[in-house]
VOGU-3710 file (C-alpha; in Angstrom, 3 decimals, decimal comma):
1> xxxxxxxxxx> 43,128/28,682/29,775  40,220/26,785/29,320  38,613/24,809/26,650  35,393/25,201/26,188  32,881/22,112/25,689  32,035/21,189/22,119  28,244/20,015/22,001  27,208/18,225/18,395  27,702/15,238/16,432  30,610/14,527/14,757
11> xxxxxxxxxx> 31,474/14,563/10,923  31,728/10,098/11,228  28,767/10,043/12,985  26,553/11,898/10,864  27,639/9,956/7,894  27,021/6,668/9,993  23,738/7,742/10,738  22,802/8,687/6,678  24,732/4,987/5,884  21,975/3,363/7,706
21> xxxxxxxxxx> 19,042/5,346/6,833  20,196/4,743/2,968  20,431/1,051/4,294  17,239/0,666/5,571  15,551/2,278/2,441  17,585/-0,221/0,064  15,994/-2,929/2,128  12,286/-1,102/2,361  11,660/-0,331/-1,246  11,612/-3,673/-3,131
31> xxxxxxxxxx> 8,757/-5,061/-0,087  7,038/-1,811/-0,381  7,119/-2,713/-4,227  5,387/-5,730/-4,228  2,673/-4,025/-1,725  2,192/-1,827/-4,097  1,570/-4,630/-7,249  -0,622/-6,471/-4,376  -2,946/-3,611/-4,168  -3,134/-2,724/-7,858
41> xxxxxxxxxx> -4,135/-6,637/-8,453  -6,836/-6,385/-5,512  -8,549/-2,951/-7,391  -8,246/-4,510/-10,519  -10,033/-7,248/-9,217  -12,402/-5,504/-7,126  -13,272/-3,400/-10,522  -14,258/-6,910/-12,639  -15,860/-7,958/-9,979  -17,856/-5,108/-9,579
51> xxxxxxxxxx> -18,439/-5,038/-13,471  -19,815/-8,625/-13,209  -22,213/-7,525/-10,633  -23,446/-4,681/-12,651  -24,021/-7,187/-15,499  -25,678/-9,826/-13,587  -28,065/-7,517/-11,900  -28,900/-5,884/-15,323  -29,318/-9,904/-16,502  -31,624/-10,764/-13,695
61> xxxxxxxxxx> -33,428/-7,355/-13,558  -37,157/-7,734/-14,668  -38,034/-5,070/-17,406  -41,901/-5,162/-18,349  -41,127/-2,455/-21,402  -40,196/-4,519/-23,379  -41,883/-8,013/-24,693  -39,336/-9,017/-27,315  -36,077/-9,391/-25,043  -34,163/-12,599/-24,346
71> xxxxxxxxxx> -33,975/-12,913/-20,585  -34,171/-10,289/-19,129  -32,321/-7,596/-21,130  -32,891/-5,408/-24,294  -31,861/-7,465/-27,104  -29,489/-4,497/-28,192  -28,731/-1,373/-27,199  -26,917/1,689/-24,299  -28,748/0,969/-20,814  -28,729/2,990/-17,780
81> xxxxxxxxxx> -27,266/6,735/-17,719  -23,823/7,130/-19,786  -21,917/4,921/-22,087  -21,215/2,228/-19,540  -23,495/-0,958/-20,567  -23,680/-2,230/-23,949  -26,095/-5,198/-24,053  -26,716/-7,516/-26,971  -28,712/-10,250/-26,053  -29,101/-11,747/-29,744
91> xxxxxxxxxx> -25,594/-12,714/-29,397  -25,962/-13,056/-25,864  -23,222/-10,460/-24,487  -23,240/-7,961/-22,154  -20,351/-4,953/-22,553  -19,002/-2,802/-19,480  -16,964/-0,451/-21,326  -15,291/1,240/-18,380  -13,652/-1,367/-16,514  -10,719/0,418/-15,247
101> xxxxxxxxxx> -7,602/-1,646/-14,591  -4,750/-0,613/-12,477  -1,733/-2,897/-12,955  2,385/-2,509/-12,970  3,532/-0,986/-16,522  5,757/-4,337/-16,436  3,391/-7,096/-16,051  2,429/-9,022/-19,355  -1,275/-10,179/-20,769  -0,145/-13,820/-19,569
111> xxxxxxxxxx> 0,577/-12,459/-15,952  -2,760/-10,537/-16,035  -4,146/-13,244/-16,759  -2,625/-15,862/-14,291  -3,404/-13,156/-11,557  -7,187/-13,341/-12,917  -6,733/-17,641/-12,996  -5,621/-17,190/-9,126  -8,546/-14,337/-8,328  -11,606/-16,098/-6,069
121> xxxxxxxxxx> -13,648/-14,635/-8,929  -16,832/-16,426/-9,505  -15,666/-16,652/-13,416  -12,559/-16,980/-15,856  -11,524/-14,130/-17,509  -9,227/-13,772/-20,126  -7,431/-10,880/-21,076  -7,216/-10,766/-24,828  -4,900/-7,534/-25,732  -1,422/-7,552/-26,632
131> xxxxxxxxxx> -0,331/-5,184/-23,361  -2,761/-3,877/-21,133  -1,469/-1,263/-19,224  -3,204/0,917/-16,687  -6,669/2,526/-18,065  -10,160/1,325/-18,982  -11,089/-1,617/-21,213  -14,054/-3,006/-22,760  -15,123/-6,274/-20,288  -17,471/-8,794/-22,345
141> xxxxxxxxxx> -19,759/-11,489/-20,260  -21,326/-14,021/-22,453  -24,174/-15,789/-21,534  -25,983/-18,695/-23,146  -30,323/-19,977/-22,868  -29,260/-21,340/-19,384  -27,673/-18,243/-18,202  -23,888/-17,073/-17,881  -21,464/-18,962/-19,056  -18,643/-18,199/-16,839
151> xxxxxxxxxx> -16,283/-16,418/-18,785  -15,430/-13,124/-19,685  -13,311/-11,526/-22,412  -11,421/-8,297/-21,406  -9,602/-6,125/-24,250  -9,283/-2,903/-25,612  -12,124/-0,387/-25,787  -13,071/-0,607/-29,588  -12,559/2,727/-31,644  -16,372/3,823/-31,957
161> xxxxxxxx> -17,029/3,612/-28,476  -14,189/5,359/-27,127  -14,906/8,887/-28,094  -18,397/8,357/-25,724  -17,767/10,403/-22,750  -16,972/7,271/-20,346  -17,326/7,276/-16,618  -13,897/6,529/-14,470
//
């Protein structure tokens, strides 16, 4: 009699073949980690960058409505369509209200906030809340007679503003 041929893989083999797989996923996950944290930093800086552009333009944007403005704002009030910019020029601020901030559930304020330091932003910003995870905060430029200051406050959406219907 004759045998006939056995064709497949073996029981060790497969189990090999799943050892290094499981292997080479143990190895890939912590550098796909930090990848991941990269890219959250890079949109959350993207986003305040972004914000600081809408404010500036809004700053710098001539307005012949109204007369009684300080620069070249409102003195007070909503501007543009939505709840998104809150200017008050009397004590020189501008508000973006929706600056949405996507960062590890892990990372603290003071980790924010040295990722901000380290940022190529053209200003400081300090994060101000006690924990700031993912969502949208309230971003505040301040701005003095000779123009912006150079620093920014981000923090928590005050209570009154954040049953507006705001723009992700």
């Amino acid at each position: 009699m004759r045998k006939k041929d056995i064709k497949g893989f073996t029981l060790a083999e497969l189990l090999i073949v799943v050892a290094i797989i499981g292997v080479l996923v143990a190895i890939s996950i912590p550098i796909f980690s930090k990848q991941l944290e990269k890219s959250r930093d890079a949109v959350t800086v993207a986003n305040i960058r972004s914000a600081y552009t809408e404010a500036m333009t809004e700053y710098i944007s001539p307005d012949p409505i109204d007369k009684n403005k300080k620069g070249n704002a409102y003195p007070s009030g909503w501007i543009g369509s939505g709840y998104h910019l809150w200017l008050n020029y009397k004590s020189g601020k501008i508000n973006v209200i929706d600056v949405v901030i996507r960062i590890e559930n892990t990372k603290t304020t003071a980790e924010l906030n040295k990722m901000l330091q380290d940022s190529n932003l053209p200003f400081k910003v300090k994060a101000s809340a006690s924990s700031l995870p993912s969502g949208m905060y309230l971003l505040t430029f301040s701005f003095t007679d000779d123009g912006f200051s150079g620093t920014a406050t981000l923090k928590d959406i005050p209570n009154y503003w954040k049953n507006l219907e705001l723009s992700a």
